[in-house]
C-alpha positions as CSV (number, residue, x, y, z in Angstrom):
1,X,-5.7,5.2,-5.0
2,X,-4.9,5.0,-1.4
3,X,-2.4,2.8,-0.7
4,X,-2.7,0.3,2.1
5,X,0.5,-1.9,3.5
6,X,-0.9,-5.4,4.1
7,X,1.1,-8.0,6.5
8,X,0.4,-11.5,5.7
9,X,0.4,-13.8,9.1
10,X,1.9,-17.3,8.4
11,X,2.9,-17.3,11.8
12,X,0.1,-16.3,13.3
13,X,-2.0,-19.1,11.4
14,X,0.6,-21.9,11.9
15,X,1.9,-21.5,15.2
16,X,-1.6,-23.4,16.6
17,X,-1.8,-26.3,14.2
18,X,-0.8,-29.0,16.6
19,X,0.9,-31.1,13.7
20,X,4.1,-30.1,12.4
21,X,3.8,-28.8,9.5
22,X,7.1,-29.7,7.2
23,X,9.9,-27.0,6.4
24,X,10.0,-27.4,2.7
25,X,6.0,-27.2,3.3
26,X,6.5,-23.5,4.9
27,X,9.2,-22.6,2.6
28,X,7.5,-23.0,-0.7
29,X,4.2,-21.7,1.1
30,X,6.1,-18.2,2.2
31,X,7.3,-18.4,-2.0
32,X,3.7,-18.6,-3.0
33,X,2.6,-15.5,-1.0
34,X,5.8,-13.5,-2.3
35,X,4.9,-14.9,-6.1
36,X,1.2,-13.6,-5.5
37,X,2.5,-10.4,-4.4
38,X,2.4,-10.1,-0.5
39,X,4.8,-8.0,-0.1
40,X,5.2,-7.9,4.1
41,X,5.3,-11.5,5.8
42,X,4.8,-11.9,9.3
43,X,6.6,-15.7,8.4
44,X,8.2,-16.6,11.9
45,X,9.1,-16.6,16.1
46,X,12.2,-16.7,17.5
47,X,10.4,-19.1,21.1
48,X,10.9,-21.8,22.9
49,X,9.8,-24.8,20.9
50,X,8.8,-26.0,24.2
51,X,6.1,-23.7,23.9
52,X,5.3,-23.3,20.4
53,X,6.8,-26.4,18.8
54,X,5.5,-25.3,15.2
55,X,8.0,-22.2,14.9
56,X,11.2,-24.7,16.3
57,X,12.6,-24.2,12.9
58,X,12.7,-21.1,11.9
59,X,16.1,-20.2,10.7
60,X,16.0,-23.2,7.9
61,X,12.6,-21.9,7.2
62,X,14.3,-18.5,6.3
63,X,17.4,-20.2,5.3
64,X,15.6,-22.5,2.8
65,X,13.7,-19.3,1.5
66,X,16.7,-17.4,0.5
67,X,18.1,-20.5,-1.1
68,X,14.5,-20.3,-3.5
69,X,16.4,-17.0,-5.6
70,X,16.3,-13.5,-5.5
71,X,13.3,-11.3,-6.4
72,X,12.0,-10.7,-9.5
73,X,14.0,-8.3,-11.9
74,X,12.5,-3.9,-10.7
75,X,11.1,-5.6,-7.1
76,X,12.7,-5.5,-3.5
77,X,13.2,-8.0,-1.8
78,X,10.1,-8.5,0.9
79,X,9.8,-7.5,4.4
80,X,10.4,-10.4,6.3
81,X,9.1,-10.0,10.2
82,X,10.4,-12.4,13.4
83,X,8.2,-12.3,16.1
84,X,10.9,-12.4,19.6
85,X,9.5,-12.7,23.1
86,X,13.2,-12.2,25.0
87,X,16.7,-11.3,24.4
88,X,17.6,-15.0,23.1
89,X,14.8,-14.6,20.2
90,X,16.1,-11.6,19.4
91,X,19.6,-12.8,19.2
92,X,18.4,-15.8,17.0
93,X,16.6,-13.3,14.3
94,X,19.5,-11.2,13.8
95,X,21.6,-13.6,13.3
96,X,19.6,-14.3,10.3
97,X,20.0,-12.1,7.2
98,X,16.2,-12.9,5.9
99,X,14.9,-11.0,9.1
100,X,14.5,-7.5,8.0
101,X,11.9,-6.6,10.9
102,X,11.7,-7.9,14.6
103,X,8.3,-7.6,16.0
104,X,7.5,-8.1,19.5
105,X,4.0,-7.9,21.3
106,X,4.4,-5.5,24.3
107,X,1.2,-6.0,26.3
108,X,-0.6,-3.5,28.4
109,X,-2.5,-6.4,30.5
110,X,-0.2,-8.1,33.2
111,X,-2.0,-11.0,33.3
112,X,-1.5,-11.5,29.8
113,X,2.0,-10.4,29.9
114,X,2.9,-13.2,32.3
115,X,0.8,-15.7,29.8
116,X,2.6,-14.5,27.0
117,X,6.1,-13.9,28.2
118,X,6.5,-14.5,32.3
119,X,7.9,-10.3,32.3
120,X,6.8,-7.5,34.6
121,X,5.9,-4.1,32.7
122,X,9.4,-3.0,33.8
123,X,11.2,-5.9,32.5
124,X,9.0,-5.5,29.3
125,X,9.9,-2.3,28.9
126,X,13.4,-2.7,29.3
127,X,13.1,-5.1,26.6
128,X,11.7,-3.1,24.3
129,X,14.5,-0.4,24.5
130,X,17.2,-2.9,23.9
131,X,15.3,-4.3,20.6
132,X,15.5,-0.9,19.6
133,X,18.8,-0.3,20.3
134,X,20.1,-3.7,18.5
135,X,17.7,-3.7,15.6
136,X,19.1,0.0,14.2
137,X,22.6,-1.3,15.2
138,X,21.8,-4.0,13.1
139,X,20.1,-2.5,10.1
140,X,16.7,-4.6,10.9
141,X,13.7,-2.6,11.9
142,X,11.6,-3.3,14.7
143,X,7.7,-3.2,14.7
144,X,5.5,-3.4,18.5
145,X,2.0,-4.6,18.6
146,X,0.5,-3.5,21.8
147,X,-1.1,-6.6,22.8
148,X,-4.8,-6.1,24.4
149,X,-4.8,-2.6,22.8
150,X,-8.7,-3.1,22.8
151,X,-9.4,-4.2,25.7
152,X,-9.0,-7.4,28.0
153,X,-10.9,-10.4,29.5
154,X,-9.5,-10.2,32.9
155,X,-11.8,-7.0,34.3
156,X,-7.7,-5.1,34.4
157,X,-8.1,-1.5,33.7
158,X,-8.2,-0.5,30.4
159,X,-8.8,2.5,28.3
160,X,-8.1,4.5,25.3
161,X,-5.4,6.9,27.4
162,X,-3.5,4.0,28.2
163,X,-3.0,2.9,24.5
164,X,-2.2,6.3,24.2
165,X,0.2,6.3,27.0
166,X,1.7,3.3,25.6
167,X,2.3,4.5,22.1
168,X,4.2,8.1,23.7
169,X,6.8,5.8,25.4
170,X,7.5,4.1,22.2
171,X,7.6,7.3,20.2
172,X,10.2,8.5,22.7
173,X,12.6,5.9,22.8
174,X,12.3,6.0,18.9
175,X,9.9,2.8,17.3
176,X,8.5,4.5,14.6
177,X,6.0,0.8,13.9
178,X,3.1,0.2,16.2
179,X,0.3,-2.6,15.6
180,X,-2.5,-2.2,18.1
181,X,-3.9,-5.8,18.3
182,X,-7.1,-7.3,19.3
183,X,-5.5,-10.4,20.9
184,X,-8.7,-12.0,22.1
185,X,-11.4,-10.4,19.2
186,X,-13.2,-8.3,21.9
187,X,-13.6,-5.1,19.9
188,X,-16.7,-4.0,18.3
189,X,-16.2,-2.0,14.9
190,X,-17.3,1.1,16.8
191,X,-14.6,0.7,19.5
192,X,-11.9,-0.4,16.4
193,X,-12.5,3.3,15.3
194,X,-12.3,4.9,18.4
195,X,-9.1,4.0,19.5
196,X,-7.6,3.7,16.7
197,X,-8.9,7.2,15.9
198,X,-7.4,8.5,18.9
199,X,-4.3,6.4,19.1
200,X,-3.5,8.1,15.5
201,X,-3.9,11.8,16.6
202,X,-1.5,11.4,19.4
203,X,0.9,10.4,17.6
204,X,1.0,11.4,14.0
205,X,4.6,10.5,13.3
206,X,4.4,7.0,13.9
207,X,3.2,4.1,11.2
208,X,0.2,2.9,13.0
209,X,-1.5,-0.6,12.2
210,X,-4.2,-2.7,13.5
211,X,-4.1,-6.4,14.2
212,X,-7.4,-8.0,14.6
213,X,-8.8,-11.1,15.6
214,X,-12.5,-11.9,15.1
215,X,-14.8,-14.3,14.0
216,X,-16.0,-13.8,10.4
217,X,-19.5,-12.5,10.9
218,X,-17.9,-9.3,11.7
219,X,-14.5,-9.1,10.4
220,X,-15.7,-6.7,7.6
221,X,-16.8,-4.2,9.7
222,X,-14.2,-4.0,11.9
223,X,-11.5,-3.9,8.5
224,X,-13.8,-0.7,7.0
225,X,-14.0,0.7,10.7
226,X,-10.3,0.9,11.2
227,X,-9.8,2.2,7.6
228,X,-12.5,4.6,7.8
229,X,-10.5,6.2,10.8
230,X,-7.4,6.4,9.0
231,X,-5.6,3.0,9.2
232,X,-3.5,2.2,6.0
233,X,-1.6,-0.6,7.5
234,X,-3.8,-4.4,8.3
235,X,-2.4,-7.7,9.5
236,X,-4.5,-10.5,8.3
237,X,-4.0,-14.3,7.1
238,X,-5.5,-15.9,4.7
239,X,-9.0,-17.8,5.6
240,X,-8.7,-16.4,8.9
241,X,-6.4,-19.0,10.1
242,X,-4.8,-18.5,14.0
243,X,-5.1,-16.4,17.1
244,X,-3.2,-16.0,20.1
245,X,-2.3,-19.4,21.6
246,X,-1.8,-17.7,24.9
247,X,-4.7,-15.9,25.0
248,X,-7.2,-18.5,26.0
249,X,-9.2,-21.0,25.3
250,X,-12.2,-19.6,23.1
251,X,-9.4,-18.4,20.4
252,X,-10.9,-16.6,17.6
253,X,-9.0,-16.4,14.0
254,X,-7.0,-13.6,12.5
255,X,-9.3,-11.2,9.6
256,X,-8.9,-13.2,6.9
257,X,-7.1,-11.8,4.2
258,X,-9.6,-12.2,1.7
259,X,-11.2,-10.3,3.2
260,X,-9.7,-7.2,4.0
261,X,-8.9,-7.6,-0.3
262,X,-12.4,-7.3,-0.7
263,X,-13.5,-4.4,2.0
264,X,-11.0,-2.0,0.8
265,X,-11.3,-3.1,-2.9
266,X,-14.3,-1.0,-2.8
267,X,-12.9,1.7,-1.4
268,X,-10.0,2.2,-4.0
269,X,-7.7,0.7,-1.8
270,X,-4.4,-0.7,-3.5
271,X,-2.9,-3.6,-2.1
272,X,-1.1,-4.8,-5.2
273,X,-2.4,-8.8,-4.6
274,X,-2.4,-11.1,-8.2
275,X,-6.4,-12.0,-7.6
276,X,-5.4,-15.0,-9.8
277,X,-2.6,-16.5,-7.7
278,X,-4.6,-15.6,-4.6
279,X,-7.0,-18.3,-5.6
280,X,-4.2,-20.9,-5.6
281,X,-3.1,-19.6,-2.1
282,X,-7.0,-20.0,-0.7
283,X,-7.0,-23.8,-1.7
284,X,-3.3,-24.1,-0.5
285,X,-3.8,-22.5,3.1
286,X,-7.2,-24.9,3.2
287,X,-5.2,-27.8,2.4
288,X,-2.7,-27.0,5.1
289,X,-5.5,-26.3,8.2
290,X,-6.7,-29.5,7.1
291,X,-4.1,-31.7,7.0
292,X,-2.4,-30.5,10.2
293,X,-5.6,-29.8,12.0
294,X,-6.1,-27.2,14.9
295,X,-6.5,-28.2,18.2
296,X,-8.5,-25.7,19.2
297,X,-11.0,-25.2,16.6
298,X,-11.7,-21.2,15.1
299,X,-15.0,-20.9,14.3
């Protein structure tokens, strides 16, 4: 079987519920996904609460998580993945032992980058070296997604060589995890494959992923188009819940998870999810989006 790493997006799904959902809430939510068998969490951010009031309490999130116990008896513990946005984030999520992985979105559109983070590309940059730096001081490893990777709504250049581009700076200051994301669900299934395709052969050493956004008519295709050219690592959340709060208004959800379980099910894909418990979770993560109800709705 080939095996695929899958990277389950709390975060991403939460952070645009306007209604605060409760700690204990995330806590025994982020237990229900390890108990099922997700085994990589993309569970916090390290912001401003200013601007994303939903992640403002993420170490007793984490802390409340490590009070739950330690793994089962023969398993690792599970990847645990801060999102930072500056050196103050990335102070914050090492100074919390549940953060095994920082991740930070490095974007390749300026507009977007001043959206996202108010940096330059310089500044950005600069950024990026010093998580690397700190993280393998710190024993934590550091993932980038390259925000825009597929494109952008702002008619800025784009193309494939600048991904490309992109990922040969990482690979020479030493991040060794790359997520090329769809930020605003632009891609078509054919242009998934291409870059992705391309992005992979220029740099065969590094652990490359993809992290789409897209509305569910075509979330399928864009899953089997990405695996097809070689991707064995997917971000996803279950029923599709979130998207890029900076990215716009006409936000469209992450791949839902249940879906990417189903795509590569049939291709003898193993992602080691109990199909049981992942009914449990469906009617959990419904019960949430409906109780603390998104402001901007994903269709």
């Amino acid at each position: 079987m080939n095996r695929v790493k899958l990277i389950e997006c709390p975060r991403d799904a939460w952070q645009g519920l306007p209604h605060i959902i409760p700690t204990d809430t995330k806590v025994e939510y982020l237990r229900q996904l390890i108990h099922a068998g997700f085994r990589h969490i993309d569970a916090i951010s390290f912001v401003s609460p200013k601007h994303v009031k939903q992640m403002a309490d993420s170490e007793a999130v984490l802390t409340g998580l490590s009070r739950a116990g330690e793994p089962a008896a023969g398993r690792k513990a599970p990847e645990i993945i801060g999102i930072v946005v500056n050196e103050r984030g990335l102070d914050r999520a090492l100074a919390v032992p549940a953060v095994t992985t920082v991740g930070y979105p490095y974007s390749i559109s300026a507009r977007f980058r001043r959206q996202n983070a108010n940096m330059t590309r310089a500044e950005s940059r600069a950024l990026v070296e010093t998580l690397h730096r700190r993280t393998q001081g710190g024993g934590r490893g550091l993932v980038v997604y390259i925000s825009m990777a597929f494109g952008n709504p702002y008619d800025e250049p784009w193309g494939a060589e600048i991904v490309e581009d992109t990922i040969a700076w990482l690979r020479d200051i030493g991040v060794r995890q790359v997520s090329l994301a769809d930020t605003v669900g632009l891609a078509s299934p054919r242009l998934v494959a291409a870059v992705f395709a391309a992005a992979s052969r220029s740099a065969p050493d590094i652990e490359l992923g993809v992290h789409l956004h897209s509305r569910p008519g075509n979330a399928a295709d864009k899953v089997l188009a990405a695996y097809e050219a070689g991707c064995r690592r997917f971000d996803s959340a279950l029923t599709g819940l979130g998207g890029c709060p900076f990215a716009g208004d006409d936000l469209v959800g992450n791949i839902p998870t249940e879906i990417v379980l189903h795509t590569l099910a049939h291709r003898g894909a193993a992602l080691g999810i109990n199909p049981d418990a992942l009914d449990d979770l469906l009617a959990r993560t419904r019960d949430l989006s409906s109780k603390y109800a998104y402001a901007t709705p994903v269709n």
